[in-house]
C-alpha positions as CSV (number, residue, x, y, z in Angstrom):
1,X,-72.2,228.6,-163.8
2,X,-75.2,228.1,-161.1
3,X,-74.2,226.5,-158.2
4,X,-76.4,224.6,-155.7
5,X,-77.2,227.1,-152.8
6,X,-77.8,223.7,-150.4
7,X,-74.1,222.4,-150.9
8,X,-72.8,226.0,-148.8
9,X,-73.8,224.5,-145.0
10,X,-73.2,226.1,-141.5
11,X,-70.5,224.3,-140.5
12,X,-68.6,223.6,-144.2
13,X,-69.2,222.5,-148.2
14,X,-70.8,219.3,-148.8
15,X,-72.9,217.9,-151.9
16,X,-73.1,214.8,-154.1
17,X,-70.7,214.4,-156.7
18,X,-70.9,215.2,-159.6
19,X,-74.1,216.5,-159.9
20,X,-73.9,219.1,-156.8
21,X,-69.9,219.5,-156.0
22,X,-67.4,218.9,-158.9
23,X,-64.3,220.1,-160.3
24,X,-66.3,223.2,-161.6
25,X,-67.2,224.1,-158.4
26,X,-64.3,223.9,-156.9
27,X,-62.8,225.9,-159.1
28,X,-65.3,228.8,-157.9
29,X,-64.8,227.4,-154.5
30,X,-61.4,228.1,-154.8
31,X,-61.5,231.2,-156.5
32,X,-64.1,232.9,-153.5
33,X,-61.2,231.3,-150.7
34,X,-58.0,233.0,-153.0
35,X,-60.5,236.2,-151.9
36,X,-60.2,236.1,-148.6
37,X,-56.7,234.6,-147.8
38,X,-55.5,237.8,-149.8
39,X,-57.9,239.9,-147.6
40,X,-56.6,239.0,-144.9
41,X,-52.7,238.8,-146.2
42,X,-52.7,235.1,-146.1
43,X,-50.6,234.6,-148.8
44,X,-49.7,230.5,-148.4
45,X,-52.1,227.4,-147.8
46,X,-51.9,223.8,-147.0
47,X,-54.8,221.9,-148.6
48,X,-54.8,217.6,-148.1
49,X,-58.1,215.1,-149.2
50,X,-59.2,212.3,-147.4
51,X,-60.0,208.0,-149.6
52,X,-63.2,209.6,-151.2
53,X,-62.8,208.1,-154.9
54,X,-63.6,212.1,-156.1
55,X,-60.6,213.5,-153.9
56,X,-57.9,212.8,-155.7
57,X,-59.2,214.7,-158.5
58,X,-61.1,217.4,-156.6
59,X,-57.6,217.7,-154.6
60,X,-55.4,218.6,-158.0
61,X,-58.1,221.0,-159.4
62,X,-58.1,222.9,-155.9
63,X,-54.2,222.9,-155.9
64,X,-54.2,224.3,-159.1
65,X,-57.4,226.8,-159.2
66,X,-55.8,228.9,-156.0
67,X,-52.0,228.8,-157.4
68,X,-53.4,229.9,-160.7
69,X,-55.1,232.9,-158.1
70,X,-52.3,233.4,-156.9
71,X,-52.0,231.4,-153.1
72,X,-49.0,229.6,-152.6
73,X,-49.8,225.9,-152.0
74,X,-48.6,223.4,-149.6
75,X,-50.1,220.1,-150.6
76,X,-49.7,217.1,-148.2
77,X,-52.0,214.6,-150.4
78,X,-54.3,211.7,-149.0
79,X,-54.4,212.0,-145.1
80,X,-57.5,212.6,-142.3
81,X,-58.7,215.6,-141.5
82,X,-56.6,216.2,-138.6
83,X,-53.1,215.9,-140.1
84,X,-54.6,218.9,-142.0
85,X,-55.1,220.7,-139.1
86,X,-52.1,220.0,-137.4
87,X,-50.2,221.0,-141.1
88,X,-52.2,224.5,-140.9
89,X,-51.6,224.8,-136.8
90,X,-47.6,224.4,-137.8
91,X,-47.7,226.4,-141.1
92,X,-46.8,230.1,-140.1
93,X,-50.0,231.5,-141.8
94,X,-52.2,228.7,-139.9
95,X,-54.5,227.8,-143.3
96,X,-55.5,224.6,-144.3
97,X,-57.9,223.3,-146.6
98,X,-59.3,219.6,-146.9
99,X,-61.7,217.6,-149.5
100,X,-63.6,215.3,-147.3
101,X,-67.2,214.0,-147.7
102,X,-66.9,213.2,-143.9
103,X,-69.3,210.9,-142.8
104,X,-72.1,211.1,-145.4
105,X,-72.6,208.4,-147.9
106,X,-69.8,207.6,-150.7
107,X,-70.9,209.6,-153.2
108,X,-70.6,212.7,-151.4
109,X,-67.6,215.2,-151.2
110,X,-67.2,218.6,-149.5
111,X,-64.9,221.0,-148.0
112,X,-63.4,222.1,-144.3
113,X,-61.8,225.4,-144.1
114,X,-59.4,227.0,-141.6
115,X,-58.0,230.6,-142.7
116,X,-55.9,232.5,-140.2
117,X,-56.2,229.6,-137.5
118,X,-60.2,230.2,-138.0
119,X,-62.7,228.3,-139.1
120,X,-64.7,229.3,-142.0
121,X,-68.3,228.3,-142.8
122,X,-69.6,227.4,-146.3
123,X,-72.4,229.6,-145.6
124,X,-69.0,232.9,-145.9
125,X,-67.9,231.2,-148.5
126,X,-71.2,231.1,-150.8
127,X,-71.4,235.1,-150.3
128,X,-68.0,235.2,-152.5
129,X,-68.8,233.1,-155.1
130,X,-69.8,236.1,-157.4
131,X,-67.5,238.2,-156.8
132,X,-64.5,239.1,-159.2
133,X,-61.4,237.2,-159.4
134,X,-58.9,238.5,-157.4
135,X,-56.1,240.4,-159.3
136,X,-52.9,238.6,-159.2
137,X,-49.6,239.7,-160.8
138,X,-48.2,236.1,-160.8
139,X,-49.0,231.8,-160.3
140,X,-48.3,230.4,-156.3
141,X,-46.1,227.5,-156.1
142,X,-47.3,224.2,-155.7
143,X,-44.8,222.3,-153.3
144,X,-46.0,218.2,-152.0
145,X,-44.8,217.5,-148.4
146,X,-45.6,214.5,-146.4
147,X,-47.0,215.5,-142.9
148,X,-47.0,212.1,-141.0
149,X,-43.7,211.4,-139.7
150,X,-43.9,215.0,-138.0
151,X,-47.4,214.3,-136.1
152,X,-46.7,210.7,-135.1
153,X,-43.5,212.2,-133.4
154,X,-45.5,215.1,-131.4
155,X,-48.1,213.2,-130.5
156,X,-45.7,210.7,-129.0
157,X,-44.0,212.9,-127.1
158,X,-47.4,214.3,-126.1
159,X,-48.9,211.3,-124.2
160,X,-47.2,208.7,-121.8
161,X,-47.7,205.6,-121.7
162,X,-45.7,203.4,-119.7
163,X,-47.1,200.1,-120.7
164,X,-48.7,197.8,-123.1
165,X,-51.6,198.7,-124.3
166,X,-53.4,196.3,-126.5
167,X,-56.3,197.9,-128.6
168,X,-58.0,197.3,-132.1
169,X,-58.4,200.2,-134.4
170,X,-61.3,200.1,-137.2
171,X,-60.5,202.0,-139.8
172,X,-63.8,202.1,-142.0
173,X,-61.5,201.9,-144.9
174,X,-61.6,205.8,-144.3
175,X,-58.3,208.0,-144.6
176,X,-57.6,206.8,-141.0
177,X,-55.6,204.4,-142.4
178,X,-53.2,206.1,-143.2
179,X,-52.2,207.1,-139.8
180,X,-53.6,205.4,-137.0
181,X,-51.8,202.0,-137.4
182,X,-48.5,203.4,-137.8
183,X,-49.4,206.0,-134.8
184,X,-50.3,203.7,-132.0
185,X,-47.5,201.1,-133.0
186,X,-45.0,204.2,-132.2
187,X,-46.4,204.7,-129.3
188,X,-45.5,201.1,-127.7
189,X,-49.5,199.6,-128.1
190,X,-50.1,196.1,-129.6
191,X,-52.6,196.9,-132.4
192,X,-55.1,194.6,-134.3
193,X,-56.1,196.6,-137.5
194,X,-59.5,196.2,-139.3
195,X,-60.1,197.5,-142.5
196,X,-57.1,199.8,-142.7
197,X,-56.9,199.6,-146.4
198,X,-58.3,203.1,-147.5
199,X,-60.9,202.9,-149.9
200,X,-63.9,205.0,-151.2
201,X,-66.1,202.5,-151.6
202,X,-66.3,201.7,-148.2
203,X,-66.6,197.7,-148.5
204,X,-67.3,196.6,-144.7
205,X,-69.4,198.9,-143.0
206,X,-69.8,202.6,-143.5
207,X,-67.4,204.6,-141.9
208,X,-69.4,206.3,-139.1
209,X,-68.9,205.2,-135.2
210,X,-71.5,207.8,-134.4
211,X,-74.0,205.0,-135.5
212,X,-73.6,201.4,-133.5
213,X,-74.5,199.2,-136.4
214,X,-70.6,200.3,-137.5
215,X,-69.3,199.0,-134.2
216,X,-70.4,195.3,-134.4
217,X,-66.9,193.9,-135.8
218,X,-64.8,196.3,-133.8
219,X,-66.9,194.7,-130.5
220,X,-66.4,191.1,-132.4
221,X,-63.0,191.7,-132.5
222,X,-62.0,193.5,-129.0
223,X,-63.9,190.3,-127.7
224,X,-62.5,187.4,-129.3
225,X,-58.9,188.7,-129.4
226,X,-59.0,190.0,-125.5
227,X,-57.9,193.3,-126.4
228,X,-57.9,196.2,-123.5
229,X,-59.9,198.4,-126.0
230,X,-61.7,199.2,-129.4
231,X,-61.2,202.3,-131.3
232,X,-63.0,203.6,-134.4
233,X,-63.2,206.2,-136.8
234,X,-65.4,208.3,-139.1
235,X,-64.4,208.7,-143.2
236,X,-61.3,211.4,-142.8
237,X,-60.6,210.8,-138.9
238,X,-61.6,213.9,-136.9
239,X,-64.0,211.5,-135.0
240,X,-63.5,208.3,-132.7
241,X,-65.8,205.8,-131.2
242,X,-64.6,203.9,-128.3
243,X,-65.8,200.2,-127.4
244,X,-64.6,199.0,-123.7
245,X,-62.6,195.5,-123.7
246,X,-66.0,193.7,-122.2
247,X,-67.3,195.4,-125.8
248,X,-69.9,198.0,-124.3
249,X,-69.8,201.2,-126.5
250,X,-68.6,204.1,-124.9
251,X,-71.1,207.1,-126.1
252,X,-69.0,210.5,-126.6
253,X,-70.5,212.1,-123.5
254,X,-69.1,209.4,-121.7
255,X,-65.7,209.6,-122.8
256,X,-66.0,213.4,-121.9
257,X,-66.5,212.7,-118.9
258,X,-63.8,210.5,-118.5
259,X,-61.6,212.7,-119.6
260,X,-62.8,215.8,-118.4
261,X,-62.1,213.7,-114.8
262,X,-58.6,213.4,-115.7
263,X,-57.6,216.7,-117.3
264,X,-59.4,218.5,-114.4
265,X,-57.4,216.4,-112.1
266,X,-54.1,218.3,-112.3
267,X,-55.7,221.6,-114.0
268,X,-58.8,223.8,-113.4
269,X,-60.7,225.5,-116.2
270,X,-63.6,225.5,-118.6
271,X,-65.0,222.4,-120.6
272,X,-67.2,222.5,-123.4
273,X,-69.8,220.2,-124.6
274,X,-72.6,220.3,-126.8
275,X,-76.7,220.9,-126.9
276,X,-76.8,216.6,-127.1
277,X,-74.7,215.5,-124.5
278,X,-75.8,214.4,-121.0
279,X,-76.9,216.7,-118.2
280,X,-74.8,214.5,-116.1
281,X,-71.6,215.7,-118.1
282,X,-71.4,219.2,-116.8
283,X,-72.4,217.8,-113.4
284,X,-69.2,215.9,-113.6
285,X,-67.4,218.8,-114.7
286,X,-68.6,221.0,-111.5
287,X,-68.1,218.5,-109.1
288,X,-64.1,218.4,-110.1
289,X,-63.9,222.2,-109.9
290,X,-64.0,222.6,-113.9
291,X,-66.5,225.4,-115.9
292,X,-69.1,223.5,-118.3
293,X,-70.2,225.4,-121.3
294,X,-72.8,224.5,-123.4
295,X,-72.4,224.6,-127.1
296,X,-74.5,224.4,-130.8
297,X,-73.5,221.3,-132.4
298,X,-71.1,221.5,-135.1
299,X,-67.1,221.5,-135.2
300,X,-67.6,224.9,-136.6
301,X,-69.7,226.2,-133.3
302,X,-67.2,224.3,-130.7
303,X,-64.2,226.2,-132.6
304,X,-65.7,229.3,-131.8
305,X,-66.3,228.6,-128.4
306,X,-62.6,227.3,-128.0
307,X,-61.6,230.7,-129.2
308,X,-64.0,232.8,-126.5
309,X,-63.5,231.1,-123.8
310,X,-60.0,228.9,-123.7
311,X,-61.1,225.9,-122.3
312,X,-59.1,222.7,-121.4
313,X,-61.1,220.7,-123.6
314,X,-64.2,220.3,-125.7
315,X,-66.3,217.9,-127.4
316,X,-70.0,217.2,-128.8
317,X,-72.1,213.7,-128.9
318,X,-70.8,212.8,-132.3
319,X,-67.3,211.9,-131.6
320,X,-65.6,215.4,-132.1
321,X,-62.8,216.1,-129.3
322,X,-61.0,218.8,-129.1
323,X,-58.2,219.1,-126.7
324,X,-56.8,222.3,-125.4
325,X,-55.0,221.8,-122.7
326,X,-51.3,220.3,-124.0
327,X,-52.8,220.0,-127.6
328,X,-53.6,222.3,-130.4
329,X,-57.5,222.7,-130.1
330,X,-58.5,220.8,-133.3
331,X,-61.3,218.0,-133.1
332,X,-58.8,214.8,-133.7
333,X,-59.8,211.0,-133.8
334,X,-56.2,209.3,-133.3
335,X,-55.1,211.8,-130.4
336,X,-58.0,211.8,-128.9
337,X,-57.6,207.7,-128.8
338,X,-53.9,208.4,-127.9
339,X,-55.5,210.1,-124.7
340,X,-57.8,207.3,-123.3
341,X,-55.0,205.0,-124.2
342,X,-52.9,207.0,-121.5
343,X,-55.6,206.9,-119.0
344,X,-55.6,203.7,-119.4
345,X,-51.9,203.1,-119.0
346,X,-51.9,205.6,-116.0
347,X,-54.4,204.2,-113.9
348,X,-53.2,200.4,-114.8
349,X,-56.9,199.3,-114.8
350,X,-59.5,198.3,-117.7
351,X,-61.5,200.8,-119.3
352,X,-64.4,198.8,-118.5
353,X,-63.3,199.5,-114.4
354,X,-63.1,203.6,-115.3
355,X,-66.2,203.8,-117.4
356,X,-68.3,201.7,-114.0
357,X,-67.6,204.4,-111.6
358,X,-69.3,206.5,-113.8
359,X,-73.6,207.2,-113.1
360,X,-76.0,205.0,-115.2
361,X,-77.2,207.1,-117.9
362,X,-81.0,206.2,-119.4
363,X,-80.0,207.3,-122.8
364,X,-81.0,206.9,-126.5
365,X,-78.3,207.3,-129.1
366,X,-78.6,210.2,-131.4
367,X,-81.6,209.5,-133.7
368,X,-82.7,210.7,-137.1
369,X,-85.8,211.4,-139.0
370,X,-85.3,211.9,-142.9
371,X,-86.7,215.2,-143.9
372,X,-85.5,217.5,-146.7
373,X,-82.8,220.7,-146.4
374,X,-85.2,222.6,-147.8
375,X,-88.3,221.8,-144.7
376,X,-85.7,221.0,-141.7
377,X,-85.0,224.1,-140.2
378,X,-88.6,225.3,-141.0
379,X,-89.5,222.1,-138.9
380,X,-87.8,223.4,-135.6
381,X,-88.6,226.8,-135.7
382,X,-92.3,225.7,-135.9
383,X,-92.0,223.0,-133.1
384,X,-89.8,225.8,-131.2
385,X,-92.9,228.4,-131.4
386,X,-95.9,225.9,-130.8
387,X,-93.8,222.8,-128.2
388,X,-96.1,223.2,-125.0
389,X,-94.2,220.7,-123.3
390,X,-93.2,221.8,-120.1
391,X,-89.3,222.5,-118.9
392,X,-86.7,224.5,-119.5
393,X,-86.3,225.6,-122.8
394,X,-82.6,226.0,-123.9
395,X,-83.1,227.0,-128.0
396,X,-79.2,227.5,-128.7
397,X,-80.4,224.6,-131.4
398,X,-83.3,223.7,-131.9
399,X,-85.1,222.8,-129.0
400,X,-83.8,221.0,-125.5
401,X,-86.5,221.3,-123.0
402,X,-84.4,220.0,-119.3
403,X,-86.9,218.5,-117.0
404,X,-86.9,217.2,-113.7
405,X,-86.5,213.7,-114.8
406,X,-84.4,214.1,-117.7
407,X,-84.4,216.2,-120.9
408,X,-85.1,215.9,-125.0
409,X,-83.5,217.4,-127.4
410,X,-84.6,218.2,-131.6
411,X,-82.8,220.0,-133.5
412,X,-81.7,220.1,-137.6
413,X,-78.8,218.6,-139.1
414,X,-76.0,221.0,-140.6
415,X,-74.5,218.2,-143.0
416,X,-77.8,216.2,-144.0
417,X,-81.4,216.6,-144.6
418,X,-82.3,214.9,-141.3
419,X,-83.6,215.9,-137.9
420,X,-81.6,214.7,-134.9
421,X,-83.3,213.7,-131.6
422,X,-81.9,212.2,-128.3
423,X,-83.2,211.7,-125.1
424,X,-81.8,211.1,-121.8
425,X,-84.5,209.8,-118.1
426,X,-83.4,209.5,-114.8
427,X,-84.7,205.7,-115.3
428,X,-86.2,203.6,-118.4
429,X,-89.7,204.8,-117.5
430,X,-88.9,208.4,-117.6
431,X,-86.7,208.0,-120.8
432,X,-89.7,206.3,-122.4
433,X,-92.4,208.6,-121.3
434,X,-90.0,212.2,-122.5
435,X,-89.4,210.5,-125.6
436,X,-93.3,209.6,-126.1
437,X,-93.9,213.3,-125.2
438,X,-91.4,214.8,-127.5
439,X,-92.3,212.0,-130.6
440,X,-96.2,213.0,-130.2
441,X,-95.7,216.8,-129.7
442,X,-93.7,216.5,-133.4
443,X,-96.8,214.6,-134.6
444,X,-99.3,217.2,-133.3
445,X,-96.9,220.2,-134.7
446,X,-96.2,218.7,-138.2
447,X,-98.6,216.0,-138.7
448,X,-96.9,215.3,-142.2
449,X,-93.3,214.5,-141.2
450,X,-92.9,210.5,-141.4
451,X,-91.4,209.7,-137.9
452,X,-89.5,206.5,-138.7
453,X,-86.8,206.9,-136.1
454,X,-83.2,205.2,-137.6
């Protein structure tokens, strides 16, 4: 059976079902990961799905494809992305497997792979496709466990907060749902829930906080209920948005920083942050005696990094947050909201008061232009050869020229056929003028891409 090259990306599997990824596929998918969990003696695997309406069945034909290979399965149903982790980081042969589309649009599905407490990239995945089915001499068992009880306890003991905390949580109708209200009522906070309900059809808004149009009824809602915060996350939960209780969005670089302010405050050590965030971030960073580190996009790039270099925490621009220093060193949505939540309660003040003392960033959001996979990463290697704008030139992905007034960034997209641009000044004028410079540089370089920035 052919199988679609494209599907097999950097950081993980994702394609549109049922014409790219199907039951089919996963079987193959399946049989290519039984080969190298027995490689490297891992003989047991916990494997969970987040609401996509494909999961379910996606879920039972991987479940049953790597027990009929032989790979003992532990199978912990609908949850987000992170409860996998945290099954895997607690499972003695630290493996876990999840069917999540992510953030892309409904009809997708894909796959995120940890094997031996390391990530794996479709791109090692596609080179075992072809190979032979791995011998086995008999079935793996197939046992169902429920996971949530177990996290919401260690994350409560993880954090403290020593007052009342009240926040609103948005959902998406994602697989959040099935965690994050029951989390942050254990842990004392007053919570008003929108769209909880997990379904794959994602009826209110899609489930992406990356993008602010996704934000408006969490900021309605934080307003008109007086809440102290606003929380959101992405379609299986390994991301978060923030909104402060005035409702100003808090950008991911932002919330590093806030964080990196307060982990740095009792510990000293290395922070990591990707190609997109804001030359301010690892100026914050130095100034309270931490290491920055800067980082490819991609949850599959920061893992990597977490495993050379230890650091007390990481994140990129998209929402991804890892923490490492009293936490397991996964990218996680509702712990990562359990964090600011402590701040919060610790300092006794609004997180409108701790996001003010922070500098005034100029700064776009992240930006797309739709290309195809097949032209994107031809795209930046050509406008990394012929760019004759004049900066630094950091080319860990794509292209982020630093200059004295602020920097650009263009790079491809690992999960969609899309560039992604930001921009950051040291005022409006210089934000305006960079992003003119980078927008007509692309024009003069590929005169053919349609820049229609969304």
């Amino acid at each position: 059976m052919e199988i679609a090259r494209s599907i097999f990306r950097e950081y993980d599997i994702r394609g549109i079902y049922p014409k790219e990824i199907n039951e089919n596929v996963i079987e193959q998918i399946a049989k290519a990961i039984s080969i190298k969990c027995l490689k490297n003696n891992i003989p047991e695997i916990c494997v969970g799905r987040d609401g996509r309406l494909s999961g379910e069945s996606l879920l039972d034909c991987l479940s049953e494809s790597l027990s009929g290979f032989g790979i003992n399965v532990i199978n912990i149903g609908l949850v987000s992305t992170p409860l996998l982790y945290f099954a895997a980081k607690k499972n003695k042969h630290k493996s876990g497997i999840m069917i999540t589309g992510s953030h892309n649009p409904k009809n997708y599905n894909g796959v995120k792979m940890v094997i031996n407490d390391n990530p794996v990239s479709g791109s090692e995945i596609y080179k075992l496709i072809d190979k032979d089915k791995p011998s086995t001499k008999k079935k793996g068992t197939i046992v169902y466990k429920d996971i949530k009880k177990e996290y919401i306890q260690e994350v409560k003991e993880n954090v403290d907060i020593n007052n009342k905390v009240k926040i609103v949580i948005d959902c998406g109708n994602g697989a959040a749902g099935c965690i994050a209200p029951d989390l942050f009522k254990s842990m004392g906070c007053e919570v008003i829930e929108l769209f909880s309900e997990v379904d794959g059809n994602f009826p209110n808004h899609h489930p992406d906080p990356g993008k602010i149009e996704n934000l408006n009824d969490l900021i309605s809602q934080v307003k008109e209920s007086d809440a102290d915060l606003g929380i959101a996350f992405d379609g299986d939960g390994d991301r978060v948005g923030l909104v402060t209780n005035e409702g100003k969005v808090i950008y991911p670089d932002k919330i590093m920083m806030i964080l990196s302010k307060d982990i740095l405050s009792s510990k000293k050590g290395s922070i990591i942050f990707d190609v997109k965030c804001s030359n301010l971030l690892p100026d914050i960073i130095s100034s309270h005696g931490g290491k920055p580190i800067m980082s490819p996009t991609g949850h599959f790039h920061i893992k990597n990094a977490i495993k050379r270099h230890n650091p007390l925490l990481a994140g990129e621009m998209s929402g991804h947050i890892f923490f490492n220093d009293k936490w397991y060193g996964f990218d996680d949505g509702h712990y990562s909201g359990a964090r600011i939540i402590e701040i919060v309660s610790k300092e006794n003040r609004k997180i409108s008061e701790i996001e003010n003392e922070l500098p005034l960033l100029y700064s776009t959001p992240e930006l797309n232009i739709d290309v195809t996979d097949e032209t994107k990463f031809k795209i930046i290697e050509d406008f990394s050869k012929e760019c004759s704008l004049d900066g630094e030139k950091i080319t860990i992905d794509g292209l982020r020229i630093n200059f004295k007034n602020g920097w650009g960034l263009l790079r491809a997209s690992n999960t969609t056929p899309k560039l992604v641009l930001r921009f950051e000044g040291n005022s409006v004028d210089d934000l305006n003028q960079i992003k003119s410079n980078f927008l007509n540089e692309l024009s003069r370089i590929c005169p053919n891409i349609d820049i229609n920035l969304v």
